[in-house]
C-alpha positions as CSV (number, residue, x, y, z in Angstrom):
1,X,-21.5,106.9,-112.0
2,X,-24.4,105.6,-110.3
3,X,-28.0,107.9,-111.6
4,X,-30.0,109.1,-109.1
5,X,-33.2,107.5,-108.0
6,X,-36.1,108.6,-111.0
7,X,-39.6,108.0,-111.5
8,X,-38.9,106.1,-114.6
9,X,-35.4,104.2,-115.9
10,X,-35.5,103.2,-119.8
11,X,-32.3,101.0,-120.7
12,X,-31.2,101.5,-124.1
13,X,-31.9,104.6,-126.0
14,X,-32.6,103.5,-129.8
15,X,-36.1,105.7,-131.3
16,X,-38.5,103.1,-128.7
17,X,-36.1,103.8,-126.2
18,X,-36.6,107.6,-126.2
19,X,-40.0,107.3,-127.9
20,X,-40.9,106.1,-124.3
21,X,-38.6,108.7,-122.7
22,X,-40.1,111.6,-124.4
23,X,-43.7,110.7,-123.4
24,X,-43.1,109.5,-120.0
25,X,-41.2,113.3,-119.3
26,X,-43.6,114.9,-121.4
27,X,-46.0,113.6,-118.5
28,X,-44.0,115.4,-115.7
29,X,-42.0,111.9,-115.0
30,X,-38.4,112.0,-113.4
31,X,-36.8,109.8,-116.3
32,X,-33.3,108.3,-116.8
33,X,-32.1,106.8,-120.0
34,X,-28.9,104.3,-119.4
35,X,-27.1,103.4,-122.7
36,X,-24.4,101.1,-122.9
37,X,-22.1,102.5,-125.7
38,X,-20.2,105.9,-125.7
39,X,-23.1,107.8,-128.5
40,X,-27.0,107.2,-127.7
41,X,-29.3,106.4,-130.3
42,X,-28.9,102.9,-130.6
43,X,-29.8,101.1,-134.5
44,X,-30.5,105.0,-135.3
45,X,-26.9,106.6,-135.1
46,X,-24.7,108.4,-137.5
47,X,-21.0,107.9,-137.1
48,X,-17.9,108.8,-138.5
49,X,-17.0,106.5,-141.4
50,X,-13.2,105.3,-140.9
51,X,-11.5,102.5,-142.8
52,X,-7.5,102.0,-143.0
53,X,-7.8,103.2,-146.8
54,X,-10.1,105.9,-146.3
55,X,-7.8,109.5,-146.2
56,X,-7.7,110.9,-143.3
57,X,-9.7,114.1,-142.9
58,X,-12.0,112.6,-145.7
59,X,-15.3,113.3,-143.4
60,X,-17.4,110.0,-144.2
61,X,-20.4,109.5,-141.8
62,X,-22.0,106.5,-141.6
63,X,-25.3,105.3,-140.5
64,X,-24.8,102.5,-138.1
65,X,-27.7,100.1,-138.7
66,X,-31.0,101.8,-140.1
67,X,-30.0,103.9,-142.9
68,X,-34.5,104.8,-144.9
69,X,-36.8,105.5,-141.9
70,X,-39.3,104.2,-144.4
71,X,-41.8,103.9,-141.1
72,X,-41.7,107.0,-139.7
73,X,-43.8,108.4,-142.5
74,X,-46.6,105.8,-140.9
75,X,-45.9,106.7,-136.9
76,X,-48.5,107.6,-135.0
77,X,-45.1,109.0,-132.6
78,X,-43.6,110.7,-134.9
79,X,-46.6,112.6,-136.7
80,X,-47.5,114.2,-133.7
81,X,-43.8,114.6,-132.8
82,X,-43.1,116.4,-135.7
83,X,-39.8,115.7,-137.1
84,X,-39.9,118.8,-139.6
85,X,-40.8,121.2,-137.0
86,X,-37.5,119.9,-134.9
87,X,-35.5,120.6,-138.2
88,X,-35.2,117.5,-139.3
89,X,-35.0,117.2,-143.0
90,X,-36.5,113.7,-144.5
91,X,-34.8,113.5,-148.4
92,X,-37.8,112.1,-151.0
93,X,-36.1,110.0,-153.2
94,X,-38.1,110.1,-156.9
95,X,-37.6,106.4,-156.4
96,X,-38.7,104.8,-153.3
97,X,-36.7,101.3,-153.6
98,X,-35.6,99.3,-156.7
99,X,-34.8,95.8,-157.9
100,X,-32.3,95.1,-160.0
101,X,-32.5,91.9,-162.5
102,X,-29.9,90.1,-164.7
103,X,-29.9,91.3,-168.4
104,X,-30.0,95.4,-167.2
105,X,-33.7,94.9,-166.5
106,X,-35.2,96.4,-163.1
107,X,-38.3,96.5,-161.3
108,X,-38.6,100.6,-160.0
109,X,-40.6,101.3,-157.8
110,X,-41.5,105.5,-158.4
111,X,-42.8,107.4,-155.4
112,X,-45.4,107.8,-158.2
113,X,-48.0,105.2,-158.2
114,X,-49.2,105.4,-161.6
115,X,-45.6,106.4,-162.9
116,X,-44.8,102.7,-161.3
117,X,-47.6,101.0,-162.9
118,X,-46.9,102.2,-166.3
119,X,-43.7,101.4,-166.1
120,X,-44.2,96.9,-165.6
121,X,-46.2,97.2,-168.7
122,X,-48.9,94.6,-169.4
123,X,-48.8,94.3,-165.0
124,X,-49.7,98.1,-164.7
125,X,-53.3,96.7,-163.6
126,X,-52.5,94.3,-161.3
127,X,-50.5,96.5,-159.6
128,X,-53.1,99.2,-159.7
129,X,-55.7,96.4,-158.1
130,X,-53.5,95.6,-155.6
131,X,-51.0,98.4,-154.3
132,X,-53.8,101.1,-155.5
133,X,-56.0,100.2,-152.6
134,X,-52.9,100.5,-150.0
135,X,-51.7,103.6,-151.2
136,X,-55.2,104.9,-150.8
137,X,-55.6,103.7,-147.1
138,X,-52.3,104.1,-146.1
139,X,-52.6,105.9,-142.9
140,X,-55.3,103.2,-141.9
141,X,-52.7,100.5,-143.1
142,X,-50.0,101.8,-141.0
143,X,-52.4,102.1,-138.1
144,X,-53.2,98.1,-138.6
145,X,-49.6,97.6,-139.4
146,X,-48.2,99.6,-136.1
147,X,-50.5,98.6,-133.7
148,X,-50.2,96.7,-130.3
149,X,-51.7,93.8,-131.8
150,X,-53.9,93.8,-128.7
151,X,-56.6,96.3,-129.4
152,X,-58.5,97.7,-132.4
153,X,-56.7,100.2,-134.8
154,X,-58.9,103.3,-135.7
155,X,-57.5,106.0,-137.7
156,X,-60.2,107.6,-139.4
157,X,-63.2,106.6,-141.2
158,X,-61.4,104.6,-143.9
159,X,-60.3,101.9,-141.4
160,X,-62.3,99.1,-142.8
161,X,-61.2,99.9,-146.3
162,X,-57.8,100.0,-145.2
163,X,-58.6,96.9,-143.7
164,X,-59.8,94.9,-146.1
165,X,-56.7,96.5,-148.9
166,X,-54.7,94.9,-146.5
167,X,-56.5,91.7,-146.0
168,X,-56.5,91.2,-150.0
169,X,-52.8,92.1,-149.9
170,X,-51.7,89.1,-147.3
171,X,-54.1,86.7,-149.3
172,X,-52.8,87.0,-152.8
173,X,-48.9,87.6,-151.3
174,X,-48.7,85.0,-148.8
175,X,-48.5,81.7,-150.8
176,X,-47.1,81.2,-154.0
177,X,-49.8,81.5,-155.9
178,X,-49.4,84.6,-155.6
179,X,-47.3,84.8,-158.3
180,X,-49.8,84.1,-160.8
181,X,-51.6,87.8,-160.0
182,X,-48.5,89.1,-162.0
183,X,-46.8,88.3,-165.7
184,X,-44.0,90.1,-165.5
185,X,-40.6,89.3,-163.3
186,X,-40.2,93.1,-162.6
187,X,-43.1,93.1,-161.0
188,X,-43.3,90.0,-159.0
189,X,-39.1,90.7,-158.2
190,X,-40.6,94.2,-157.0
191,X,-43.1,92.8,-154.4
192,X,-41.2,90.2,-152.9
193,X,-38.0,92.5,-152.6
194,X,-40.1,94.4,-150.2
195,X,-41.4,91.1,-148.4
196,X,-37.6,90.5,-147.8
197,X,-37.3,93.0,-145.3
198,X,-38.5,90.1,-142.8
199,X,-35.2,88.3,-143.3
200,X,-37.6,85.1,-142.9
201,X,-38.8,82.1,-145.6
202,X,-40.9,84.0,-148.6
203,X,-43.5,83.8,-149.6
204,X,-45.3,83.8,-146.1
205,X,-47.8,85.4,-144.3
206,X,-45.6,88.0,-141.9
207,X,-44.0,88.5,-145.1
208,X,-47.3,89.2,-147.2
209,X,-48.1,91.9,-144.5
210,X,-44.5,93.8,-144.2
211,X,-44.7,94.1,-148.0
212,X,-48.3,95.7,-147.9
213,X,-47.2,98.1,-145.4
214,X,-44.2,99.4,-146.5
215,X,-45.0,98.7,-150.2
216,X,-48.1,101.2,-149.0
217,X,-45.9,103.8,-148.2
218,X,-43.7,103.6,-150.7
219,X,-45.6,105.1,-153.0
220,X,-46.8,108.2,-150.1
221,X,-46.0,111.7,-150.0
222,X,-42.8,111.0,-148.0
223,X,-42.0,107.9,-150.2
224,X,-39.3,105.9,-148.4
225,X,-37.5,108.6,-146.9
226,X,-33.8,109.5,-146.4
227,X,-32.5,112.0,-143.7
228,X,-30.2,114.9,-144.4
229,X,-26.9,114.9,-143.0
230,X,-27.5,111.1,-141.5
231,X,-30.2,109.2,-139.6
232,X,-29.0,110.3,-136.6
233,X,-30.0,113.4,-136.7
234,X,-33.9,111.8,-135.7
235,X,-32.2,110.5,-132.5
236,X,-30.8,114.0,-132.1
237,X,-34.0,115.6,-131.7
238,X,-35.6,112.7,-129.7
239,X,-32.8,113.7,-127.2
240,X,-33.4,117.4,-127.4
241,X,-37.1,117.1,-126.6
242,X,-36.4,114.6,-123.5
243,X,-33.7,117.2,-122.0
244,X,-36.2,120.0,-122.5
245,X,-38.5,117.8,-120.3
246,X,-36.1,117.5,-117.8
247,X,-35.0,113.5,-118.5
248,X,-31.7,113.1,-118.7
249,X,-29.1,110.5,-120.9
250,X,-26.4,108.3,-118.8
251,X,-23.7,107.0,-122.0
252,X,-21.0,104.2,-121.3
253,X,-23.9,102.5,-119.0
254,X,-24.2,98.9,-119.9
255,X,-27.0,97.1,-118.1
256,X,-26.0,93.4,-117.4
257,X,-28.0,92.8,-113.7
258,X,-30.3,94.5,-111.6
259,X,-27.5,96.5,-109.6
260,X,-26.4,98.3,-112.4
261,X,-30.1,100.3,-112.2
262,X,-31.2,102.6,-110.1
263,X,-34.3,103.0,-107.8
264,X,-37.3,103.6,-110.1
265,X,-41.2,103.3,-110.2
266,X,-40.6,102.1,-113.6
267,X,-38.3,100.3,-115.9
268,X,-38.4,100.1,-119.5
269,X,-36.5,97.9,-121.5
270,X,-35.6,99.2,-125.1
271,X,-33.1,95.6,-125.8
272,X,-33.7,92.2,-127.7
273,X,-36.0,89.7,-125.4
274,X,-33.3,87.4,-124.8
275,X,-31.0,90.4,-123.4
276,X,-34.1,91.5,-121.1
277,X,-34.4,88.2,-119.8
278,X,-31.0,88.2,-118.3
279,X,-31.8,91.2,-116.4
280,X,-35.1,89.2,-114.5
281,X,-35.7,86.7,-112.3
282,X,-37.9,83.6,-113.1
283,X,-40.5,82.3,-114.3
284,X,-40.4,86.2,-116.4
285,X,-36.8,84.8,-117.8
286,X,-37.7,82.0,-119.5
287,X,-41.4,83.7,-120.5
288,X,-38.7,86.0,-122.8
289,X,-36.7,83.3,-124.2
290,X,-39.4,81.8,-125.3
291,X,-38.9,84.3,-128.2
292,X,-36.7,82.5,-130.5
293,X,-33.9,84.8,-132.5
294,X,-34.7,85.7,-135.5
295,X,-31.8,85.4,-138.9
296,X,-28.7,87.9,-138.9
297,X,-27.2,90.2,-141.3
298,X,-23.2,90.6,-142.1
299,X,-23.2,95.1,-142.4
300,X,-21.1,96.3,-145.4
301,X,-19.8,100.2,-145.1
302,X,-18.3,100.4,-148.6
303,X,-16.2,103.7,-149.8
304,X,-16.4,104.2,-153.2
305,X,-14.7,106.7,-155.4
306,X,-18.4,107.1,-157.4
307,X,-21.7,106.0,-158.0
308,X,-22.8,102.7,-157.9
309,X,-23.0,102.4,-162.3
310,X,-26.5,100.2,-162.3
311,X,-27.2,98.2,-165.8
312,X,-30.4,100.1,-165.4
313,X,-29.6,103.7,-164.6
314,X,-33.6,105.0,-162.9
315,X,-32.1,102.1,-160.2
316,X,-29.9,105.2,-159.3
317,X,-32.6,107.3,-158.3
318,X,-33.7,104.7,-155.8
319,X,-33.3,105.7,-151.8
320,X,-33.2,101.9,-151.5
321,X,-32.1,98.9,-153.7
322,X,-33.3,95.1,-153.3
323,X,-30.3,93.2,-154.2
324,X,-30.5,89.5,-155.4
325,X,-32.0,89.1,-158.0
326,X,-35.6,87.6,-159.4
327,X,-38.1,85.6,-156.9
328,X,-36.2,82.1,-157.4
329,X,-32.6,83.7,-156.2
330,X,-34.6,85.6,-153.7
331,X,-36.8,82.3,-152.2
332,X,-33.4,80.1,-152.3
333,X,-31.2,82.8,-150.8
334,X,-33.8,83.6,-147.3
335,X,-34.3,79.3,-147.5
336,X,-30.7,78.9,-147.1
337,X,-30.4,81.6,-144.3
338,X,-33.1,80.2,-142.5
339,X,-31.7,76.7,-142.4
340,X,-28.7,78.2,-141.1
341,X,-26.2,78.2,-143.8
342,X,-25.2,81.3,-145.7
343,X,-26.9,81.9,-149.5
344,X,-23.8,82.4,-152.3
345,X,-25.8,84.7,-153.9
346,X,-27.0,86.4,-150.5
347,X,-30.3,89.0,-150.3
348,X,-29.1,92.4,-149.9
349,X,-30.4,96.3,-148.9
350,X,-28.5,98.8,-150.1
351,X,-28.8,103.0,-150.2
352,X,-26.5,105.5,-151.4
353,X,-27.3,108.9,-150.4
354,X,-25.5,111.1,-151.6
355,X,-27.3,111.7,-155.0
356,X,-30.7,113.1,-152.7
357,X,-27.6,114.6,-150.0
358,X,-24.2,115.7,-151.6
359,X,-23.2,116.8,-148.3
360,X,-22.4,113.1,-147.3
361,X,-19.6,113.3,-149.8
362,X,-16.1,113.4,-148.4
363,X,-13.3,115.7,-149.0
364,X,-11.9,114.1,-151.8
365,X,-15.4,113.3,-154.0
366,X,-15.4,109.6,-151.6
367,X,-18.8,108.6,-150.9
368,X,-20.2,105.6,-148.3
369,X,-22.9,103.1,-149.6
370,X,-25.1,101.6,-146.8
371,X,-25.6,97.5,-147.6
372,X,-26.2,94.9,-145.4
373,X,-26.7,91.1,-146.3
374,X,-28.9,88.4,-144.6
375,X,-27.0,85.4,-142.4
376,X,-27.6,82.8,-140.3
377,X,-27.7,84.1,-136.8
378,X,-24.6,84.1,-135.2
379,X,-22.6,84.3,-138.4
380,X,-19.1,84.9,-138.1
381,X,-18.7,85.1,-141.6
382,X,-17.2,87.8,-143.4
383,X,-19.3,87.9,-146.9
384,X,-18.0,90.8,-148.6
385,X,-16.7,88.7,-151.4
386,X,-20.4,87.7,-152.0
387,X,-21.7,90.8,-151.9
388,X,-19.4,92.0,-154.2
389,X,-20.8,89.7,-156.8
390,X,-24.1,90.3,-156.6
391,X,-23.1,94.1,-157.1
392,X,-20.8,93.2,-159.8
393,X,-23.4,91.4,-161.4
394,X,-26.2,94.3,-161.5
395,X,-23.2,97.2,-162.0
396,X,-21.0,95.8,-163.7
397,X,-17.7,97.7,-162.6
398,X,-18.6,98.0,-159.2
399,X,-15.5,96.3,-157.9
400,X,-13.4,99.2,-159.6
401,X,-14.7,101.8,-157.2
402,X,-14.1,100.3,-154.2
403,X,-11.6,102.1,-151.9
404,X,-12.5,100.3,-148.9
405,X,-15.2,98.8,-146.7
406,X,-15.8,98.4,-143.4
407,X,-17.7,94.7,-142.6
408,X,-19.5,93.6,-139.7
409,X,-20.2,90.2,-139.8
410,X,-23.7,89.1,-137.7
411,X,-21.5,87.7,-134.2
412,X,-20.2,91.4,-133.9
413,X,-23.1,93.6,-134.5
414,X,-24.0,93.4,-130.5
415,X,-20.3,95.1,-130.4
416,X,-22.0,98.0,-131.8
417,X,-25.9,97.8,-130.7
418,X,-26.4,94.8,-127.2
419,X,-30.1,94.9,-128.9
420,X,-28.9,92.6,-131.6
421,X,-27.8,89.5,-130.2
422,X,-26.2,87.2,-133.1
423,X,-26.5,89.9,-135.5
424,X,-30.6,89.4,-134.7
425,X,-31.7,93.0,-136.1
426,X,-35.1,92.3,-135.9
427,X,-36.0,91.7,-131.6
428,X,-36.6,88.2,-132.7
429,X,-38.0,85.8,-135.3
430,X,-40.3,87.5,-137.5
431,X,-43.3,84.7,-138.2
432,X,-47.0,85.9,-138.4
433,X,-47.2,84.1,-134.6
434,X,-44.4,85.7,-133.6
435,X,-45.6,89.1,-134.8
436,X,-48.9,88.7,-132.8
437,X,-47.8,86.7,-129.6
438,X,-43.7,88.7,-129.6
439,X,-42.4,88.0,-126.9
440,X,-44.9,85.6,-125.5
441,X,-48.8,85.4,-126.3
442,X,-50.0,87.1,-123.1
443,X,-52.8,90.0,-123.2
444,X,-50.0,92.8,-122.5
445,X,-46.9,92.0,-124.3
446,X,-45.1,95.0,-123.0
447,X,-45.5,94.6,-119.2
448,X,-42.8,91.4,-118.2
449,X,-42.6,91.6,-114.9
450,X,-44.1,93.8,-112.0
451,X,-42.8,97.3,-112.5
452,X,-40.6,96.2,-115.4
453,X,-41.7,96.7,-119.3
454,X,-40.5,95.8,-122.4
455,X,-40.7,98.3,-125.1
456,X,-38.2,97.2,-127.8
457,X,-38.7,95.9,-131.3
458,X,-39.3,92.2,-129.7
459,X,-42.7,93.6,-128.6
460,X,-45.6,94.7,-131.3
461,X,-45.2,96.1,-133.7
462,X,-42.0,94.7,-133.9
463,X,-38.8,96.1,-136.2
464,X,-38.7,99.6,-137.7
465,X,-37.8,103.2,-136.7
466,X,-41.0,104.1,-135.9
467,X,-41.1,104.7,-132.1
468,X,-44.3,102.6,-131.8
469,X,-43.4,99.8,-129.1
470,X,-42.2,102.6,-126.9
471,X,-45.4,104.8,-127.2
472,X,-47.5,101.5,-126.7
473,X,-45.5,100.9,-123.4
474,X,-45.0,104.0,-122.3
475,X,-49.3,104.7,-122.3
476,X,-49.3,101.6,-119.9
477,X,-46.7,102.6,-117.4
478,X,-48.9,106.1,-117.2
479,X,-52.1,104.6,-116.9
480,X,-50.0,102.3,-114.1
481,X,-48.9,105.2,-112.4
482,X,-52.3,107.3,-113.1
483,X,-51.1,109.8,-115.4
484,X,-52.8,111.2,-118.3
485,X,-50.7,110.4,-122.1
486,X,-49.2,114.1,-123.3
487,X,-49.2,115.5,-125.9
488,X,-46.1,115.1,-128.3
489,X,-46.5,118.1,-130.3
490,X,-43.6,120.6,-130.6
């Protein structure tokens, strides 16, 4: 099938994809989405959950990549969209994210701030000094955090206080003397599990920042959300919204040259820099590999015939869990991964949602646990056997729930999603350069070549389901084509 000619052509439809999508049709544009595997919604599907010792007719679904849309809570997008008003249900988990230590300790992060700060003990100051001020300014934090990088964020008067939160924040976090602002492990394991979302060397300064954001909204009104019924059901409503507007979705459409596009004033690019850059010609080509990949992760689907039985129980209530260990295992492990060789006691994300959503329990009482475990890029490496130690070793008897699970190692996850080359979930190397100048230090990162934008996660402000890079792109191809930015509302 070859689309008909449009006004605008976005390739890849993951939440920047149709974040751009939405607002370009919302604007009266002719717009074409082209999406290379059978289901849209690119790192933001829900799928059926099949292994070959899962019953048939058990009903698993699983959540391909992103499972906690702990952004969206901190979109510009998606507050005006209005997620709630499209009937999508976002799950608050009591618990925002937890961090399991040896000895059935835990660091818990409660949605709660104070609750949190009681709870680390003779640190329930320092964590009121530090995360207080976040909390307090989150919007403008998220603002800062989810910007272009090019321009001034301004949410409201409390900008410069939410500023300067976040300025103290990436100071005390982003060397290790930052370890001296707290006494107890709980609560310096707590902070740096959060930093580890980067999958890059800790302590460091892009880091420092992704732990004041999100470590901002965790403790918000939405917490660290989950979705009911799956995170898909966000790209289901980003779908519904463009077809209203007249845009339409082309499946089974894989993008590898020019040709396989159609005529279009504008073409937006929702992929990984390096898989843009084999669509263009030079000098823009090399401009986007200049964008080095960033670290992989090995996906774990597991089935298990209960819950995950935590030394610490509260880690239950958790809508995500940090799994390594304290800051030494968690240092070595991202050390090792950055050097390129896999960590034997690997860092880890893991959500079970079926205690905030029963309905994701199968037939038979089965339920699926989301994890996911950093590699070296291009890992072929099947690390279950790791990851099932550092489970075993925070829950004890882990290994006897297992039914089955489903591993993708790092070299296969483009199988699933061509934005992540090498298993690169992140648009590209996440380093506080590289978070500014992504994918090259020019004064629009979004437009790479006449008539040709970027609007993926390797643009500003980089990985998250937030819809951010695409609404940033999208404003520039309307003020490009002389169109005024619509509203998003419902």
């Amino acid at each position: 099938m070859t689309p008909r000619p449009v006004d605008a052509v976005v390739v890849g439809s993951g939440p920047n994809g149709l974040a751009a999508a939405v607002t370009l049709a919302r604007a009266g544009l002719r717009v074409t989405v082209l999406e290379g595997q059978p289901t849209p919604g690119g790192g933001v599907r829900t799928l059926p959950l099949e292994g070959p010792r899962v019953p048939a007719g058990e009903g698993l679904v699983q959540d391909v990549c992103a499972a906690v849309p702990a952004a969206v809570s901190g979109s510009a997008f998606f507050e005006e969209f209005d997620l709630a008003a499209r009937g999508v249900e976002l799950l608050v988990p009591e618990v925002s994210y937890a961090q399991p230590l040896d000895g059935g300790r835990a660091g818990i992060a409660w949605r709660d701030l104070d609750r949190t700060a009681e709870d680390l003990g003779v640190d329930a100051g320092a964590w009121r000094r530090l995360v207080g001020p976040l909390v307090r300014h989150r919007q403008e934090v998220a603002s800062i955090a989810l910007s272009d990088k090019r321009s001034v964020p301004w949410s409201g008067a409390g900008t410069p206080a939410g500023a300067a939160a976040f300025l103290q924040a990436l100071a005390v976090l982003s060397g290790p003397g930052g370890e001296r602002w707290w006494r107890t492990e709980e609560a310096r394991a707590l902070i740096t599990g959060v930093a580890a979302h980067t999958i890059t060397r800790i302590p460091s300064p892009a880091a420092a920042g992704t732990a004041a954001y999100l470590g901002a909204l965790a403790h918000g009104p939405t917490g660290w959300p989950l979705v009911r019924g799956g995170i898909g059901r966000i790209t289901d409503a980003l779908l519904a919204d463009l077809r209203a507007h007249g845009g339409e979705v082309v499946p089974d459409h894989p993008v590898r040259s020019g040709q396989d596009l159609p005529s279009a004033r504008a073409t937006l690019l929702d992929t990984h820099a390096r898989v843009a850059a084999d669509l263009l010609a030079e000098p823009y080509r090399s401009r986007l590999r200049s964008l080095p990949v960033g670290a992989g992760v090995c996906k774990l689907d597991y089935v298990l015939s209960g819950p995950v039985p935590w030394s610490r129980p509260e880690v239950a209530l958790a809508g995500t869990v940090h799994v390594c260990g304290d800051v030494g295992d968690m240092r070595r492990a991202e050390a090792e991964v950055a050097a390129g060789r896999h960590a034997e006691r690997p860092m880890m994300l893991l959500s079970d949602p079926v205690p905030l959503d029963p309905g994701r329990l199968g037939r038979t009482g089965l339920r699926p646990v989301w994890a996911y475990a950093h590699v070296p890029r291009g890992s072929s490496r099947d690390v279950r056997a790791q990851a099932d130690a550092q489970l075993e070793r925070f829950a004890p008897g882990f290994r006897d729930l297992v039914v089955d699970c489903v591993v993708t190692p790092a070299s296969r996850m483009a199988e699933h999603n061509a934005a992540y080359p090498d298993g690169d979930i992140s648009g590209g190397a996440i380093s506080l350069w590289h978070m500014i100048s992504r994918p090259t230090a020019r004064m629009d990162p979004y437009a790479v070549a006449p008539g040709v934008w970027l609007c993926s996660a390797s643009t500003p402000p980089g990985p998250g389901v937030h819809g951010m890079s695409g609404l940033h792109a999208a404003r520039r191809v309307l003020r490009a084509l002389g169109r005024p930015v619509p509203s998003l509302a419902p």
